[in-house]
N, C-alpha and C positions, 0 to 999 in steps of 0.2 A: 631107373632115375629119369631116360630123357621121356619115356611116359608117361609118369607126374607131374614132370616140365613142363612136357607139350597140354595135358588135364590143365593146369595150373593157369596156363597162359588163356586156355579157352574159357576157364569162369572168370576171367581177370575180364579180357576181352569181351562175353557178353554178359556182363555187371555193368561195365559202362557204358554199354549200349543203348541197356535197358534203363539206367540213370539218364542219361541222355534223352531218349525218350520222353520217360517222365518231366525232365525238367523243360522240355519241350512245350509238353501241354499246359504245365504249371504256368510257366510264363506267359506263354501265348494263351491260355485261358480260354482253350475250346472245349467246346462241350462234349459229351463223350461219344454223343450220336455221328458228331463231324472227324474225331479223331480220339480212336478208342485208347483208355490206356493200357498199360501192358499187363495189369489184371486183369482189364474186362477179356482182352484178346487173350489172357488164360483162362479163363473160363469160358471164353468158345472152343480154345481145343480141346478141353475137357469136356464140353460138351459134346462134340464132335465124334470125342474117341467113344464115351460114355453110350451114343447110342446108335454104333456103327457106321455112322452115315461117312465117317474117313475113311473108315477101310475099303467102303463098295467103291469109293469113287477111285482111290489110291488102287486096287486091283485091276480099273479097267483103265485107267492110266497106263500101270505099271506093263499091262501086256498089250497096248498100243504098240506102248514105247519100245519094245522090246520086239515086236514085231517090224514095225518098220525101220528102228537102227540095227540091226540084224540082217534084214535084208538087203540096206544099202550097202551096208561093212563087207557083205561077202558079193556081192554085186559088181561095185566098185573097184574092192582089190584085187580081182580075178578080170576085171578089165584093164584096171591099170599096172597090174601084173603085162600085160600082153600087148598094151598099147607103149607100157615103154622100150618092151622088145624093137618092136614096128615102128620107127624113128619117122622115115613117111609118111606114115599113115596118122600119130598122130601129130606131125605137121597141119593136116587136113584139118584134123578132127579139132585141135587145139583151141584155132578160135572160136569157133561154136561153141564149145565148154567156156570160153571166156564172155561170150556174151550172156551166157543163159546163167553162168553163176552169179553174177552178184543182183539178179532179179529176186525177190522175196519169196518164201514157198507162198506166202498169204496171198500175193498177189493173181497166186494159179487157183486160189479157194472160190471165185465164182463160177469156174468152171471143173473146180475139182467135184464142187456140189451139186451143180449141175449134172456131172457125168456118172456119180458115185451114191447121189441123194444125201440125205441123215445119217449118222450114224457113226461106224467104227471107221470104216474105209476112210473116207473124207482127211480124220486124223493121221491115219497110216501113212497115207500116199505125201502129206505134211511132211512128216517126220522123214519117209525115205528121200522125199528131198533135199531138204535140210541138211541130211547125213549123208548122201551121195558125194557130193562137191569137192568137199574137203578130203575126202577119201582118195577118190579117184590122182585130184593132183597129186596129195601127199605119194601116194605108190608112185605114180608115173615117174616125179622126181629124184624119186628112191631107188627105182628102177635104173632110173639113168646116171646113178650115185654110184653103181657100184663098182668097187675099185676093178678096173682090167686086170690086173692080176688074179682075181680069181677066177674070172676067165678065162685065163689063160692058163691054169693048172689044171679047171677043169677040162680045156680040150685036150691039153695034155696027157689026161688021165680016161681020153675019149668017155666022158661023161657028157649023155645025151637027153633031150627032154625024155619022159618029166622031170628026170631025177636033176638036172641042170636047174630049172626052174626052184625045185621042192627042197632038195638039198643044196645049192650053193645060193642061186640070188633071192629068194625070199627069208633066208633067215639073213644075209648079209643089208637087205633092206628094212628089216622087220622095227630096227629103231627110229629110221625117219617115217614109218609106215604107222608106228604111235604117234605122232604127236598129231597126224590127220585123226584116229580115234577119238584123241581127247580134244580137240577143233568138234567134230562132228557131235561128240555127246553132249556139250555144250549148245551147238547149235538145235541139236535135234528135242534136246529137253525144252530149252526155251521155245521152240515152236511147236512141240506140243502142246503145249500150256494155252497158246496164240490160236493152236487147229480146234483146239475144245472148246474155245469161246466162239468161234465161228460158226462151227457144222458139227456141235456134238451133244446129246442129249445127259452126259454124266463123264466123269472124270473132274479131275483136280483145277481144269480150264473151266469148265460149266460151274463148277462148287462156285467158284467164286461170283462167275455171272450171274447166277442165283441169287448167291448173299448179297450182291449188290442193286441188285432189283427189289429185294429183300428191305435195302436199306439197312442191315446188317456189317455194316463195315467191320465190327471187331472178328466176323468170321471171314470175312476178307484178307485180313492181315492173316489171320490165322492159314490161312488156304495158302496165302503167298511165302509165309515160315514154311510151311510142312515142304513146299516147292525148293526152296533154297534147303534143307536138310535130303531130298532125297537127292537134286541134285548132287549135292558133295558126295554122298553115299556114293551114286553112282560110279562119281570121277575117282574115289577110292579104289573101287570096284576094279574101276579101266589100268588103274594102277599096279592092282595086284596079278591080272591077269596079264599084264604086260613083262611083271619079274618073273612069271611063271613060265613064261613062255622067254624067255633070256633064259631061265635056267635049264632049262630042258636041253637047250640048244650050247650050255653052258658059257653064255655071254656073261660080259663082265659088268654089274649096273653100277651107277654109282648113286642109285637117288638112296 
């Protein structure tokens, strides 16, 4: 039943969207070159799917993305596994990471093109930035969340690294260590979208840069849907693997 509920409320929810929409154009009375309706932008992703040209771009998106939020996720948590150990050190290190995060990855793209040229890379190095940031702290804070009593049983029980690290404070950090995941995978989608409009010859960022050069707006919209659906997917995604990994550990969820 809350299945149906939850189906129920999503065609509830994008019917009036898409009324909305429409009653958008109606009254405002633009033309469809300026502001496609939500027919014509069906029928570009029909067109789109019809003659593959979504999925090439959706594939070299999909293993950007995957490569460089992947790379940061285990980057990150393996440093900020260790730097919340090292309370000193990252004293040091702290403010640097507070200057350098709230700067844009985009803003690094003249010199990320410059250093990387055209092509995949340029994207990648996008995303592991994007997805670094939010990692790093989330663990570090995580790290330094965790209750002294488990540390104190485990010296107790003279448990020593790894097994210190691997068996008591990563799974005891592992819940405030998600919500930097789904920080990051948000980040890291939107600025891939941001790094293929910049420095990328193909992807879900370029589709669009195309169709808008194109003068194609209704493939536009379309490019920007497919974007907000895999995103969701994604965060699904980060969802499922986060109960998976609670239950292993057999934590208790409550989402």
């Amino acid at each position: 039943m809350n299945m149906i509920k939850k189906f129920t409320n999503v065609i509830i929810g994008f019917s009036i969207l898409i009324a909305v929409w429409q009653t958008v154009i109606v009254i405002g009375n633009y033309e469809e070159a300026l502001f496609p309706s939500p027919l014509k932008v069906g029928e570009g992703i029909g067109a789109l799917i019809t003659n593959g040209t979504l999925f090439v771009h959706l594939k070299v998106s999909l293993i950007r993305f995957f490569i460089g939020y992947l790379s940061a996720v285990v980057t990150a948590a393996i440093l900020g596994l260790m730097l919340g150990r090292l309370v000193k050190l990252w004293n040091i290190i702290d403010p640097i990471v507070q200057v350098l995060r709230p700067i844009s990855p985009i803003a690094w793209s003249p010199f990320i093109v410059l250093w990387f040229g055209i092509g995949d890379i340029p994207a990648i190095v996008i995303i592991f930035i994007a997805a670094f940031f939010p990692v790093l702290l989330s663990t570090v804070s995580a790290v330094r969340k965790v209750d002294r009593i488990y540390l104190k049983v485990a010296e107790n029980f003279e448990i020593r690294q790894p097994h210190l690290m691997t068996k008591i404070i990563f799974p005891a950090a592992f819940p405030f260590i998600a919500n930097g995941l789904h920080i990051a995978l948000g980040t890291a989608w939107i600025f891939l979208v941001a790094g293929e409009m910049v420095g990328a010859q193909s992807g879900l960022g370029y589709l669009i840069v195309d169709a808008r050069n194109s003068l194609r707006l209704d493939l536009v919209l379309a490019g920007i849907i497919f974007i907000g659906i895999l995103g969701l997917i994604l965060d699904k995604a980060i969802q499922l693997f986060e109960r998976w990994v609670e239950k292993q550990w057999g934590m208790l969820s409550n989402k």
